[in-house]
C-alpha positions as CSV (number, residue, x, y, z in Angstrom):
1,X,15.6,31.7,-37.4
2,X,16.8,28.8,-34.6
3,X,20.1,29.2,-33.9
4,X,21.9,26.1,-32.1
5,X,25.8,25.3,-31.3
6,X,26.5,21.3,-32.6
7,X,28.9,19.7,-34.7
8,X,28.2,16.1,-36.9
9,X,29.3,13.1,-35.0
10,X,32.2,10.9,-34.6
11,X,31.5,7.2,-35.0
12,X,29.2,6.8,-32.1
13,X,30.5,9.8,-30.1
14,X,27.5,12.4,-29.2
15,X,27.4,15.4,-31.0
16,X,29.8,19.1,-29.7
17,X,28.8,22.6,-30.1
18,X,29.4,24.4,-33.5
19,X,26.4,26.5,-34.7
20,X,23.5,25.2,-36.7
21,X,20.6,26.7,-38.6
22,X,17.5,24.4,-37.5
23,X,14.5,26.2,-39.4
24,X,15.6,24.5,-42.9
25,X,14.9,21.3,-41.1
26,X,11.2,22.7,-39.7
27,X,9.4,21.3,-42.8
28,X,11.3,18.0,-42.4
29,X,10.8,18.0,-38.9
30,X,6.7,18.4,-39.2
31,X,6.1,16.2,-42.3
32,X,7.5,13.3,-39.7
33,X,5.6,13.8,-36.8
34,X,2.3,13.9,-39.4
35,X,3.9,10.8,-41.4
36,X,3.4,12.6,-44.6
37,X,5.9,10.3,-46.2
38,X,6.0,12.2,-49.2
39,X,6.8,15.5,-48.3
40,X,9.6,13.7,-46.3
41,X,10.7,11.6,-49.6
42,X,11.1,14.8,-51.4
43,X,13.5,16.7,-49.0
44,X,15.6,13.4,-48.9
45,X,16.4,13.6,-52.4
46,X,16.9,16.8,-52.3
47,X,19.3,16.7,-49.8
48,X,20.9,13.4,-48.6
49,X,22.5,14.5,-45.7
50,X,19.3,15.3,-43.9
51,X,18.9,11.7,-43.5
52,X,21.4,12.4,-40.7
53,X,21.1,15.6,-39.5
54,X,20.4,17.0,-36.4
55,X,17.4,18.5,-37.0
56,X,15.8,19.6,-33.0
57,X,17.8,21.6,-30.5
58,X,18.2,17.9,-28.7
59,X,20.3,17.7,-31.6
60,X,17.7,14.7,-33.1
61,X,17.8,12.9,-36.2
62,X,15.1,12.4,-38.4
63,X,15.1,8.9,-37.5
64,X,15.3,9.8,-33.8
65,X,12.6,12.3,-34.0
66,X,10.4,8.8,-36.2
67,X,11.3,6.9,-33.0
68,X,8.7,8.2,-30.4
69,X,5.8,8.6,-32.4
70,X,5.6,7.2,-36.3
71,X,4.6,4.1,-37.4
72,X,5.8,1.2,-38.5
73,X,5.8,1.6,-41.6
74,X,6.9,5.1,-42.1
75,X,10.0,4.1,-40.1
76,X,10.4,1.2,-42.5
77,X,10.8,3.9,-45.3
78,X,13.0,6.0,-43.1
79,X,15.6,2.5,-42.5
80,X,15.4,1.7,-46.2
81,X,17.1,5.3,-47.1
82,X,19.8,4.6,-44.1
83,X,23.4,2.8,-43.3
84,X,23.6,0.3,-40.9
85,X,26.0,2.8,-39.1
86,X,23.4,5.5,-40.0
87,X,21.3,4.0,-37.6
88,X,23.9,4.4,-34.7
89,X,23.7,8.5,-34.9
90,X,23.4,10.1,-31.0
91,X,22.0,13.0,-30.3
92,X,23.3,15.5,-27.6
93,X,22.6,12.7,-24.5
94,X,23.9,10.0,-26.4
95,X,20.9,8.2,-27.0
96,X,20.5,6.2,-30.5
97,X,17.3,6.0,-32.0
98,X,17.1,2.9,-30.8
99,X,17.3,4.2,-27.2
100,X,14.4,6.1,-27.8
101,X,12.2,3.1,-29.9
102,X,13.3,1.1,-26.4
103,X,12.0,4.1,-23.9
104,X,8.6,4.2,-26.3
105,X,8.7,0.1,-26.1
106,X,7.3,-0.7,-29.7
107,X,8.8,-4.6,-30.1
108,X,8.4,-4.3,-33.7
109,X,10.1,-1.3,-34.4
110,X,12.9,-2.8,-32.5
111,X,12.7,-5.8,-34.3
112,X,13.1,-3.6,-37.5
113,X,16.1,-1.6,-36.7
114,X,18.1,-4.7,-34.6
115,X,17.9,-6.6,-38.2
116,X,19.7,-3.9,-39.9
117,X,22.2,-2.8,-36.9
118,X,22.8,-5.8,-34.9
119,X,25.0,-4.1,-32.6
120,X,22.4,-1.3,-31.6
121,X,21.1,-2.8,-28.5
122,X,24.9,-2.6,-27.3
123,X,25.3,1.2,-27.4
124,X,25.8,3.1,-24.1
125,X,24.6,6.3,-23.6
126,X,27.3,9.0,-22.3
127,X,25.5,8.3,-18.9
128,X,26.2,4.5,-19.7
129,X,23.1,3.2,-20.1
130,X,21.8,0.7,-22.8
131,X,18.5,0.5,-24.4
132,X,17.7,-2.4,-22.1
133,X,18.6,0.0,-19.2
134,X,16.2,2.8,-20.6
135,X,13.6,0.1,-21.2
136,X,13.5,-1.2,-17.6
137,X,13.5,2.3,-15.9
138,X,10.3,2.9,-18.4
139,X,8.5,-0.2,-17.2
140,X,8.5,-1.9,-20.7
141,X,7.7,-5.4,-19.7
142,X,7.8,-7.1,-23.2
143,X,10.7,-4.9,-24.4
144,X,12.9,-5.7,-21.3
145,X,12.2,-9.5,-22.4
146,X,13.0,-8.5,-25.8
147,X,16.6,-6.4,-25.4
148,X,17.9,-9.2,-22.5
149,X,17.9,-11.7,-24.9
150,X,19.7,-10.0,-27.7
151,X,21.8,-7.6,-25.6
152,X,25.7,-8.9,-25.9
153,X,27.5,-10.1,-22.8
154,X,30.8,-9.6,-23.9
155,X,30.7,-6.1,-24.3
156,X,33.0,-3.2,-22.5
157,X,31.8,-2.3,-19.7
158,X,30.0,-6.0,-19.1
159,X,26.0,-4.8,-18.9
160,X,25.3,-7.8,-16.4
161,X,28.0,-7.2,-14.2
162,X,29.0,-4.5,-11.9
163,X,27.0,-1.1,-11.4
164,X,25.3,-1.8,-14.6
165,X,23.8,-4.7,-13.8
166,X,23.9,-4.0,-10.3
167,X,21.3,-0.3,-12.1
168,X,19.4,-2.9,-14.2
169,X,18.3,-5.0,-11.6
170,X,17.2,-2.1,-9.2
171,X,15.2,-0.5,-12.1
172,X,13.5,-3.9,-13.2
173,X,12.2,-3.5,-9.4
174,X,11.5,0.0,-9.0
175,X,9.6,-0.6,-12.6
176,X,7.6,-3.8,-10.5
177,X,8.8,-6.3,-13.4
178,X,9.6,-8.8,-10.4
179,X,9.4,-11.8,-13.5
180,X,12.1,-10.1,-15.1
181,X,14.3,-9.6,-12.2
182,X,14.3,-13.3,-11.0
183,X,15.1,-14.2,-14.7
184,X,18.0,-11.7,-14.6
185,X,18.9,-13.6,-11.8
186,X,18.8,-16.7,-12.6
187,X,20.9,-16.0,-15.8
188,X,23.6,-13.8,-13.7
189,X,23.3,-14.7,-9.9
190,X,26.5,-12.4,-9.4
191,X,23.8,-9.5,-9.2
192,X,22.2,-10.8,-5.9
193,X,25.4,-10.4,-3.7
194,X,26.3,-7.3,-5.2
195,X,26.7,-3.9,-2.9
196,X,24.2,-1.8,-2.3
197,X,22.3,-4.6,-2.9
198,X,19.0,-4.0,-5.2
199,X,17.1,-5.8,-2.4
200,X,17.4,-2.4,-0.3
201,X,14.7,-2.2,-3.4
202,X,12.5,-4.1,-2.7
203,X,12.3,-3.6,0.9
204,X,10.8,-0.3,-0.3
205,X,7.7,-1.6,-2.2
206,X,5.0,-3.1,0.0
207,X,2.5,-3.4,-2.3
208,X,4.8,-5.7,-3.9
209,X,3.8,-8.1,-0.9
210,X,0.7,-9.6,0.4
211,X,1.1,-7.9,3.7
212,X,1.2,-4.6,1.8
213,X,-2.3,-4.7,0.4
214,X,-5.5,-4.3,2.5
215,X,-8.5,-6.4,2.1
216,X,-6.7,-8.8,0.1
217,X,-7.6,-12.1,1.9
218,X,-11.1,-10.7,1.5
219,X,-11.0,-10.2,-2.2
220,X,-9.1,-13.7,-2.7
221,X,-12.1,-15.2,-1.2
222,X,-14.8,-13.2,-2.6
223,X,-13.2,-13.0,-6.1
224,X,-10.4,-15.4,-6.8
225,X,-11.3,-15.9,-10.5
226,X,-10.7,-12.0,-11.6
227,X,-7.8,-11.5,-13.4
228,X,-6.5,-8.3,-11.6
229,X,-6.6,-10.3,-8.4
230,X,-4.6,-13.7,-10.0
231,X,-2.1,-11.1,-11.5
232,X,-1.4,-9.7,-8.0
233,X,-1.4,-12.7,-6.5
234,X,1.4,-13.6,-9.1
235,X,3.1,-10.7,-8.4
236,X,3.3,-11.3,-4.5
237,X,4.5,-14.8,-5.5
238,X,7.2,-13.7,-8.1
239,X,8.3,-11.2,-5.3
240,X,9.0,-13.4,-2.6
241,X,10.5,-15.8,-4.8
242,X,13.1,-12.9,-6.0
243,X,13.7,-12.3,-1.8
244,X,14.6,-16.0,-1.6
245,X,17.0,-15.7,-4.3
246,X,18.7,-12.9,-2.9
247,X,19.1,-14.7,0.5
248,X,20.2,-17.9,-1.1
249,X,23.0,-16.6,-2.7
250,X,24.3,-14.0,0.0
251,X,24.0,-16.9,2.3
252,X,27.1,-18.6,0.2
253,X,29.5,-15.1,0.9
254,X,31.6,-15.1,4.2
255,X,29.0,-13.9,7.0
256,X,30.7,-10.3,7.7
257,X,30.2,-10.1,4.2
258,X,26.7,-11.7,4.1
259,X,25.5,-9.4,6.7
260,X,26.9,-6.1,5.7
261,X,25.0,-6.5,2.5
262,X,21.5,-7.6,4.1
263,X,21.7,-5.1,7.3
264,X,20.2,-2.1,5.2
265,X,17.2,-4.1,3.3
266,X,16.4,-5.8,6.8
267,X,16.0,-2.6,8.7
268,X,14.4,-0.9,5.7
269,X,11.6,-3.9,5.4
270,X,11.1,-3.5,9.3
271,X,10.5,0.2,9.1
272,X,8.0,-0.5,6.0
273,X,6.1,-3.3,7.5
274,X,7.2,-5.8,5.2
275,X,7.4,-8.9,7.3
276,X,8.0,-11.8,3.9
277,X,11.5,-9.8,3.5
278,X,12.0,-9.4,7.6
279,X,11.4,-13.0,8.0
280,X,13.4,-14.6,5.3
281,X,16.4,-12.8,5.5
282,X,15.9,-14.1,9.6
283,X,15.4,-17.3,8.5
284,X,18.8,-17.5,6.4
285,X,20.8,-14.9,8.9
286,X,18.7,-14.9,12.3
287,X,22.1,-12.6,14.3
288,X,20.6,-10.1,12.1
289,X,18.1,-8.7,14.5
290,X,20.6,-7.7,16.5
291,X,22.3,-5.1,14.5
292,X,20.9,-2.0,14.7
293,X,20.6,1.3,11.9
294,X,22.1,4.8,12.5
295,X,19.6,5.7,15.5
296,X,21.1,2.4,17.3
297,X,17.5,1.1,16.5
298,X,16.8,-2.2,15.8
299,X,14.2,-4.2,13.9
300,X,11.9,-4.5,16.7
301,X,12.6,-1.1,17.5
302,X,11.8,0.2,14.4
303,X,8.2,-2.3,14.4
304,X,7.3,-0.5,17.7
305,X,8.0,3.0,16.4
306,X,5.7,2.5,12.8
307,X,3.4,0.1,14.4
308,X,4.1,-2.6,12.2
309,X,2.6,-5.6,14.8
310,X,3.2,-7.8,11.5
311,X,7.0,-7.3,12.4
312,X,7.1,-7.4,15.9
313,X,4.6,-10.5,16.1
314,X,7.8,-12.3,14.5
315,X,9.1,-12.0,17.7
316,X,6.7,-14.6,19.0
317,X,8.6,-17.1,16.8
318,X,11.9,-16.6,18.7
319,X,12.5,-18.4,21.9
320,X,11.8,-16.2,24.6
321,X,15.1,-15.1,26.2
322,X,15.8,-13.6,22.8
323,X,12.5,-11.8,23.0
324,X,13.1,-10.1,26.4
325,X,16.9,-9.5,25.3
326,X,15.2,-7.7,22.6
327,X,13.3,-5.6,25.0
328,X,15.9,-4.0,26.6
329,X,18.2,-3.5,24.1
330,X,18.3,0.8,24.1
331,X,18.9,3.2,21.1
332,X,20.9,6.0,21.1
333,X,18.9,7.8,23.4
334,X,18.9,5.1,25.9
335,X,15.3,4.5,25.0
336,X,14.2,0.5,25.0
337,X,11.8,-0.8,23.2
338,X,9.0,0.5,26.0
339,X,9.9,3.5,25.8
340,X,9.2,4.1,21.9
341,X,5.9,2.0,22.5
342,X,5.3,5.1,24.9
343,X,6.0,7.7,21.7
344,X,3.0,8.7,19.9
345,X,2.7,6.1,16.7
346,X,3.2,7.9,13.1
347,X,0.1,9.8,11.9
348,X,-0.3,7.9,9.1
349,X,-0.6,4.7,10.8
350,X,-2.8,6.4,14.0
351,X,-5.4,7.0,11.5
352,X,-5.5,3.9,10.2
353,X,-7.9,3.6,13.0
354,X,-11.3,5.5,13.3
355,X,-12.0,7.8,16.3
356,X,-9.4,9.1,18.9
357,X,-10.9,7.0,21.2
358,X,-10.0,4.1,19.5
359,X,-6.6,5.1,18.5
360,X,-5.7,6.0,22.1
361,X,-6.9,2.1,22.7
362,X,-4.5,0.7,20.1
363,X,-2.0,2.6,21.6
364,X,-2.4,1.3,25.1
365,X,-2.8,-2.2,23.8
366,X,0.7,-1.4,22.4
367,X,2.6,-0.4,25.4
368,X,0.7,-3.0,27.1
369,X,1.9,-6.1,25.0
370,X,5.5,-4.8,24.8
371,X,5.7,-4.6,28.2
372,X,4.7,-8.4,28.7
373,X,8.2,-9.4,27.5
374,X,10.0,-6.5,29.5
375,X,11.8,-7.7,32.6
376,X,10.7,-6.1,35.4
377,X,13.5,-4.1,36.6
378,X,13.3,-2.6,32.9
379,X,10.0,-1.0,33.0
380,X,10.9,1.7,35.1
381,X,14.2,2.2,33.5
382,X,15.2,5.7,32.8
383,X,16.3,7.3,29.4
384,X,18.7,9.4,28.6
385,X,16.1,12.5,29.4
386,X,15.5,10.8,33.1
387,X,11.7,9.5,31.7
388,X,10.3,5.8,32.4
389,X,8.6,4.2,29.4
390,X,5.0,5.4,31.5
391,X,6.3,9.0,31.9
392,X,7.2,8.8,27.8
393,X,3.5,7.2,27.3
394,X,1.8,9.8,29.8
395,X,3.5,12.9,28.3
396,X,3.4,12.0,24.8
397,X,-0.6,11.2,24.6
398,X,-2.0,13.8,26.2
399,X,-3.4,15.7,23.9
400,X,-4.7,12.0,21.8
401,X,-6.6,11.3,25.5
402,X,-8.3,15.0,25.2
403,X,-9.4,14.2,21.8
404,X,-10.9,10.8,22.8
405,X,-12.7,12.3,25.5
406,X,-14.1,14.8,23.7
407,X,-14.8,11.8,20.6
408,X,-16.5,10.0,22.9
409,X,-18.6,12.9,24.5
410,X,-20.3,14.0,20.9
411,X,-20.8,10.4,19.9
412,X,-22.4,9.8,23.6
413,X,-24.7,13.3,23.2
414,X,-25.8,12.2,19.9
415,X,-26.7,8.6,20.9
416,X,-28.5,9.9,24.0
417,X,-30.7,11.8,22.4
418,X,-31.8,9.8,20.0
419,X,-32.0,7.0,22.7
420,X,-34.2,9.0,24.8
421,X,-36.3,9.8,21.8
422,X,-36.9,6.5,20.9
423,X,-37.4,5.5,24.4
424,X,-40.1,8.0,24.8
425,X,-41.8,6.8,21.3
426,X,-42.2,3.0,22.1
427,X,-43.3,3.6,25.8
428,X,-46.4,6.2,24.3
429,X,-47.1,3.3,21.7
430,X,-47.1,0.7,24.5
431,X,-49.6,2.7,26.3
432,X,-51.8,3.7,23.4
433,X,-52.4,0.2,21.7
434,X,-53.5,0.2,17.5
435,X,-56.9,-0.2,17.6
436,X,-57.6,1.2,20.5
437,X,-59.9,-1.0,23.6
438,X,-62.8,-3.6,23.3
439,X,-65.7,-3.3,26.1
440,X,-64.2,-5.3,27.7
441,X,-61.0,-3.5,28.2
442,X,-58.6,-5.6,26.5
443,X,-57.2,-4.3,23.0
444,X,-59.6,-4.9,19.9
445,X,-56.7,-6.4,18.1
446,X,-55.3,-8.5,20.8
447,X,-55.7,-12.4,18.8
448,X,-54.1,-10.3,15.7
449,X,-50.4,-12.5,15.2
450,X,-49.3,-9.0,14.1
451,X,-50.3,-7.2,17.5
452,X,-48.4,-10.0,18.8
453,X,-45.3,-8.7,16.8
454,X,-45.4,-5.7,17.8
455,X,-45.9,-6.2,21.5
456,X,-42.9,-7.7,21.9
457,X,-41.0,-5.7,19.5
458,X,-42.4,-2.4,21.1
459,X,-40.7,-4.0,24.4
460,X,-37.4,-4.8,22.5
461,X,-37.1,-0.7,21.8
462,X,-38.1,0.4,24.8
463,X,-36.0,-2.1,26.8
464,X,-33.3,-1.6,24.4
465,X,-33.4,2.2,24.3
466,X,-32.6,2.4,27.6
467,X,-30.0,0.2,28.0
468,X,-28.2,2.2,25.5
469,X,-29.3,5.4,27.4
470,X,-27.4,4.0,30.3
471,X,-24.4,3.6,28.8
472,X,-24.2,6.5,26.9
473,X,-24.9,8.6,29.9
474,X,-22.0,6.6,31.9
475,X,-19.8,7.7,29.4
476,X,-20.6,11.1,29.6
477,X,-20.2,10.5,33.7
478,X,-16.8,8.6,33.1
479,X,-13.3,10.0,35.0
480,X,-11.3,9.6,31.3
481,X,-7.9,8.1,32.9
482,X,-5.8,6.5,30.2
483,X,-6.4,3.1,31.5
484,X,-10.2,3.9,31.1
485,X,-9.6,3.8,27.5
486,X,-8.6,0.4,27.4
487,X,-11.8,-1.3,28.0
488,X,-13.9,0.2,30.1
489,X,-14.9,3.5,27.4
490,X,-14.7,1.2,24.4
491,X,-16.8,-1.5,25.9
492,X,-19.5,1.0,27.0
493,X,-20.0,2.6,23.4
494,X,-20.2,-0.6,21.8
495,X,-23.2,-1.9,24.3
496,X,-24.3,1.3,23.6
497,X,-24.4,1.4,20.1
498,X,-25.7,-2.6,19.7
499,X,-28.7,-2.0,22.3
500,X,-29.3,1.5,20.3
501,X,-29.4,-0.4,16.6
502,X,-31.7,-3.1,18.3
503,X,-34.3,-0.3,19.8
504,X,-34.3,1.1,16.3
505,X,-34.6,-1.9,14.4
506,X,-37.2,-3.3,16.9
507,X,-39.0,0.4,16.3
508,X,-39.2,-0.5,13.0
509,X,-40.9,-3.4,13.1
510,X,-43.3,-2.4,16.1
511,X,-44.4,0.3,13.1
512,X,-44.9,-1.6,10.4
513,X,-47.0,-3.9,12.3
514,X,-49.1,-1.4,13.1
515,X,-49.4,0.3,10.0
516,X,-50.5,-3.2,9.0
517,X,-53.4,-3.8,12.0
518,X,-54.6,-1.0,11.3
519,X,-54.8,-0.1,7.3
520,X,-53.4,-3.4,6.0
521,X,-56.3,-6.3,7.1
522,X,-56.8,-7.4,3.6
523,X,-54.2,-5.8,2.6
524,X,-51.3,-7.8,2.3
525,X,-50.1,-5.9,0.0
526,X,-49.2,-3.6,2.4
527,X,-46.7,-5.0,3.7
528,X,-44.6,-4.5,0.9
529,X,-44.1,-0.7,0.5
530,X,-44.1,-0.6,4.6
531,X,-41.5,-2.9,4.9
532,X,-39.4,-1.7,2.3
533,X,-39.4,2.1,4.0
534,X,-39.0,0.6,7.6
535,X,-35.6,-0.8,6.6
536,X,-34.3,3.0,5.1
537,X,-33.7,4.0,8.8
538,X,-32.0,0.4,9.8
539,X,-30.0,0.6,6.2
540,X,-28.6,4.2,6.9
541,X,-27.3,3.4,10.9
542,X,-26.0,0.5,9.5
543,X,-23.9,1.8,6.8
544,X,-23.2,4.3,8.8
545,X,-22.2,3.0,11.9
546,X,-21.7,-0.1,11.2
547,X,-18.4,-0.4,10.2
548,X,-17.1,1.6,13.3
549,X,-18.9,-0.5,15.5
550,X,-17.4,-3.9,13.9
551,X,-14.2,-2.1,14.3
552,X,-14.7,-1.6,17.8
553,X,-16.3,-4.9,18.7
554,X,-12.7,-6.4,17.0
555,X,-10.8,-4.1,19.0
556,X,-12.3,-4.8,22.2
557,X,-13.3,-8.1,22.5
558,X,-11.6,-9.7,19.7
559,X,-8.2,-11.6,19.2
560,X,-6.2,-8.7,19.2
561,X,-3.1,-7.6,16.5
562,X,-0.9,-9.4,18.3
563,X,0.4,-13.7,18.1
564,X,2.3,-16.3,16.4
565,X,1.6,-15.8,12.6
566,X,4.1,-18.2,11.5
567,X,5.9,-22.2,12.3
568,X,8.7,-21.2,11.7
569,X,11.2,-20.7,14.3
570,X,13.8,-17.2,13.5
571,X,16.1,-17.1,16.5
């Protein structure tokens, strides 16, 4: 037997503790979660009052315990038996049934208890919450839509006003119904200038922007039609929309005011890499970037430290004495912005790059493009531990500068030997011709086109090969400075691996043609199986290595992170 302290209900008042027998309610409680109606039918009649009694240790109703899992029509039978005010019953937290229809986000069950109860969408929970609340911490897209537009405004305590709405709107963004939120704001614009704001929200979410998803541009192109990628490119679009909102109408309060409120998102998009929300709430407030978080960090400050160049290539969009007062502005710690381009970057964002070696690169292209806008008297300026931004680099990268050497060592053995390999394959096959000598000592296949083909491919590999032996073995010679990792390293290994993929490619033909001389003459079907098994080595390198190498090539002799990525001017 259950034993359980309650007492019945007061109007809408949840339930207190007297003690309750619950296993009499046990075969009521399990003919509702298997919808046998009848057994259910049977105890009602029996005994009217179970219609309303607590019948789980949450202190449940029957219709409560109907909510989460029958269907429709069973819960149709349930309403028919019931009082409007029947409907209204709490349970220990103070959640209706309705509550709990709103958390499960059935529409039509809704629909079926608002017609009898009109007021049950306006019930507050003892943590004051409405259903609408419940439904938008849940996600429930089409049940949010559904409880705004019958939820009253002129109830006590006002749900669109204050901390409720002020809860509402942060949930309808934590839940990523960004639709929702703008149309809550459009209908009650006091939200967007409330304190905390619910922006500090959305700086928190950057796969709610375009600069928070990888590869997008690249899918857009590829795949514009599918409709995961139109809904996200919706969603990006609703998001910023909601950001220009917010900045619209804090733009209308007093500044102090204005910028007390947008301080915390602005600092909390830089340090999350979301550049939309950096740059409009410059664009409507640009003495922002001044003001600085608990660390005395600012925006740029916090870009350097995450390596978010999405954020600090804003900069480039501000005249230039407010970039280089940027740069010397110091934290706490009498750090500028050099210095913490000196600190190690954030693991998560290091390895967002493959290979030490490469990651010690992006971090001297880093320091290096900070210090452009650093005046010169700045850059061996001294923190409050007596270290210039160098010493801060130096110190803080040594061990990343011992794991690119050794990166680059095993890469460079394992390329050198199969360099050397192939080096030593193509110049035996040069020497010892398919086909082997006429009497008159030139090769027996020498008119062949495909002799041709593999004459000069032959010489590709060998050529090839050892180019790539060269460089691998000058990187294995190399001093490893810091500086060296730069350009010099990076651009070694990626001559090395190109000339390397060309020997093997070029080996691969220079086969395969003579395979062909000297079993396929007449054969041209031949050709077929030989070329298809002569691209296996080429397919494997390239998926393999490939994508490093395009990585590296992008690194080293491309563009770079860093520019302008915007018109418009912020400061």
């Amino acid at each position: 037997m259950c034993l359980y302290l309650c007492s019945l209900p007061v109007g809408n008042k949840a339930p207190e503790a007297v003690e309750m027998d619950f296993s009499y309610y046990l075969p009521l409680y399990k003919a509702i979660i298997t919808e046998d109606w009848e057994t259910a039918k049977t105890f009602f009649d029996r005994d009217r009052n179970a219609l309303t009694a607590n019948i789980t240790v949450q202190l449940n109703t029957p219709l409560h315990v109907a909510a989460t899992g029958s269907s429709l029509n069973f819960i149709e039978k349930l309403v028919e038996l019931m009082t409007p005010e029947e409907l209204a019953q709490p349970n220990v937290g103070g959640y209706t049934a309705f509550h709990r229809v709103a958390g499960v986000g059935d529409v039509e069950i809704a629909k079926l208890l608002f017609k009898k109860n009109p007021d049950l969408p306006n019930i507050w929970n003892q943590d004051g919450r409405l259903p609408l609340h419940h439904a938008a911490f849940l996600g429930h897209k089409h049940m949010v839509q559904y409880l705004f537009e019958i939820t009253a405004e002129d109830i006590e305590p006002k749900p669109f006003e204050g901390q409720s709405g002020n809860v509402l709107l942060s949930e309808l963004i934590i839940s990523g119904l960004y639709d929702v939120a703008l149309l809550v704001l459009q209908r009650h614009p006091n939200l967007a200038v409330s304190d905390p704001s619910p922006l500090n929200e959305i700086a928190q979410k950057p796969s709610a922007f375009l600069s928070g998803v990888r590869l997008w541009k690249v899918a857009d192109v590829l795949a514009p039609q599918i409709k995961h990628i139109r809904k996200t490119k919706l969603m990006h679009h609703q998001t910023l929309e909601l950001v220009r909102f917010f900045c619209r109408e804090i733009a209308k309060l007093h500044t102090d005011t204005a910028l007390s409120i947008l301080v915390t998102p602005f600092l909390t998009a830089a340090r999350f890499g979301i550049h939309e929300v950096v740059e409009e709430i410059l664009v409507a407030f640009p003495d922002v970037i001044l003001y600085t978080g608990e660390e005395g960090h600012t925006a740029t400050h916090l870009a350097v430290i995450n390596r978010h160049e999405n954020i600090y290539n804003l900069t480039y969009q501000m005249r230039y004495d407010c970039r280089q007062f940027l740069s010397i502005i110091t934290d706490h710690s009498g750090n500028s912005v050099l210095h913490l381009a000196g600190e190690l970057a954030p693991k998560h964002r290091l390895n967002l790059v493959s290979g030490a070696a490469l990651q010690m690169q992006r971090e001297l292209q880093w320091f290096k493009e900070v210090e452009k806008f650093v005046p010169p008297p700045h850059k061996e300026m001294k923190n409050k531990e007596g270290k210039t931004p160098a010493m801060v680099f130096t110190e803080a990268h040594s061990e990343l500068v011992k794991e690119g050497e050794q990166w680059l060592k095993d890469s460079a053995e394992s390329c050198t030997v199969a360099a050397a390999l192939i080096a030593t394959v193509v110049f035996a096959a040069a020497i010892t011709v398919p086909g082997d000598y006429g009497d008159n000592g030139m090769p027996n296949f020498a008119n062949d086109p495909f002799f041709i083909v593999f004459a000069i491919s032959d010489a590709f590999s060998l050529f090839s090969s050892l180019s790539s032996l060269m460089m691998f073995l000058s990187i294995l010679t190399a001093r490893y400075a810091e500086s060296d990792f730069f350009n010099a390293l990076p651009k070694r290994l990626v001559i090395g691996l190109v000339t390397l993929f060309i020997s093997i490619t070029s080996l691969m033909i220079a086969f395969s043609a003579t395979l062909y001389l000297v079993f396929g003459q007449k054969k041209a079907w031949v050709l077929i199986p030989v070329g298809a098994m002569a691209c296996l080595p080429v397919t494997l390198f390239v998926s393999l290595q490939f994508p490093l190498l395009v990585d590296m090539i992008k690194s080293t002799f491309g563009t770079g992170i860093f520019g302008k990525q915007g018109e418009r001017m912020l400061g």
